[in-house]
C-alpha positions in Angstrom: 13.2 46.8 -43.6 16.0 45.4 -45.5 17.5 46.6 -49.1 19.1 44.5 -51.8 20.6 45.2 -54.5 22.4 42.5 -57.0 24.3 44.5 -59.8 25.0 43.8 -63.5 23.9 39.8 -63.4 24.6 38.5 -66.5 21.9 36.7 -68.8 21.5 35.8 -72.4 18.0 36.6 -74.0 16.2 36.6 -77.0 14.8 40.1 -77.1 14.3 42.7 -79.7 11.8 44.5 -81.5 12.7 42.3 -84.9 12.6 38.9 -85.2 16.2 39.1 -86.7 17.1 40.4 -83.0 15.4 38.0 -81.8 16.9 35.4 -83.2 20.5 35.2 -81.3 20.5 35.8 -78.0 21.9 38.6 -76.5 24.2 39.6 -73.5 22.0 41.8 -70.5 23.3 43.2 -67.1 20.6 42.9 -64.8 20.5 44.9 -61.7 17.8 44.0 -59.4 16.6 45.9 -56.0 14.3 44.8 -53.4 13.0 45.4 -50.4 11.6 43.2 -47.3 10.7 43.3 -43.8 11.5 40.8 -41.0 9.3 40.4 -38.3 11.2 42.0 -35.2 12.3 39.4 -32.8 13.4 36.8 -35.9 16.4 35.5 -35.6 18.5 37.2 -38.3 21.1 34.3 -38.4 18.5 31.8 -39.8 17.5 31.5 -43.6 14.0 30.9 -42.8 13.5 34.4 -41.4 15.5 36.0 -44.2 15.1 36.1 -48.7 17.1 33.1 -50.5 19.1 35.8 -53.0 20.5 32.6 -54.5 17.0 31.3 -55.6 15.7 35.2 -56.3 18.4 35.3 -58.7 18.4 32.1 -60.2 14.2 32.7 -61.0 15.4 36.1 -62.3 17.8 34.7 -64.4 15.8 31.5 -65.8 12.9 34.1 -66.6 14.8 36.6 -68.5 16.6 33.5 -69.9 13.2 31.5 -71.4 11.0 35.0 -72.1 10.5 36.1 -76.4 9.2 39.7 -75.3 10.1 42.0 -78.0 10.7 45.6 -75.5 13.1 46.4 -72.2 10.4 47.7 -70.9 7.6 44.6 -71.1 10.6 42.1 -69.9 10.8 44.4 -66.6 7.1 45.0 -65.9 7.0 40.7 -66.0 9.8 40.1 -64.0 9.0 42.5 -61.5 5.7 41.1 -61.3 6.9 37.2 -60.7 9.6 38.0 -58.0 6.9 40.1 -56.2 4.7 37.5 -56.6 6.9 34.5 -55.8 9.7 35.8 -53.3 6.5 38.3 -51.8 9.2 41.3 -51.9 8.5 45.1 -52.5 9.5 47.5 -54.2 11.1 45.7 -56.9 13.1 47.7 -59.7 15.1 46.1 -62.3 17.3 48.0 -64.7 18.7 46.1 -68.1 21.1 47.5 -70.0 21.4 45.8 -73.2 24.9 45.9 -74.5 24.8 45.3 -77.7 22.9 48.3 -78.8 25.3 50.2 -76.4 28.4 49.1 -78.5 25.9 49.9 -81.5 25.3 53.3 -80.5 29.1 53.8 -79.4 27.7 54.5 -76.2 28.6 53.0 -72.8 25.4 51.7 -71.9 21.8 51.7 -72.8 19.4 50.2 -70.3 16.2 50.9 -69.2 14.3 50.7 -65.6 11.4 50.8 -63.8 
């Protein structure tokens, strides 16, 4: 089995529990982590036999990009659910920390994970 992790990816969203929030979008640091397995014997040096991180991120990104949910936590659950779906990878966890509340709260970051 096989780990990845891709830290702080930045997207732009329109999320927030108001619809003032909602209305600019804001800067998020993604960090995704996944698991797969390979069948053994694959060769490890061919793409077919491994996860495209280039297209995981770029769904990742054009999801959190196009979603209007108004919580972290909703975004994540969604997210998690399409890459799992899509990219059939386990153990998916995403954490998002949403900087603009951090700078809000004079705090370094605020995020939230599954």
């Amino acid at each position: 089995m096989f780990d990845v992790e891709i830290n702080n990816l930045k997207v732009f969203a329109n999320i927030g529990i108001t619809s003032e929030e909602r209305k600019k979008k804001q800067l998020l640091k993604v960090t995704l982590n996944f698991s797969y397995n390979v069948l053994k014997g694959k060769n490890l040096e061919t793409m077919s036999n491994l996860k495209d991180y280039s297209s995981i991120t770029k769904t990742l990104k054009k999801f959190i990009n196009e979603s209007r949910y108004k919580t972290l936590e909703k975004l994540i659950i969604s997210s998690s659910s399409i890459l799992e779906k899509k990219f059939k990878i386990k153990k998916v966890q995403i954490k998002i920390n949403k900087t603009a509340v951090a700078k809000r709260y004079e705090s370094e970051t605020v995020s939230v994970s599954n």
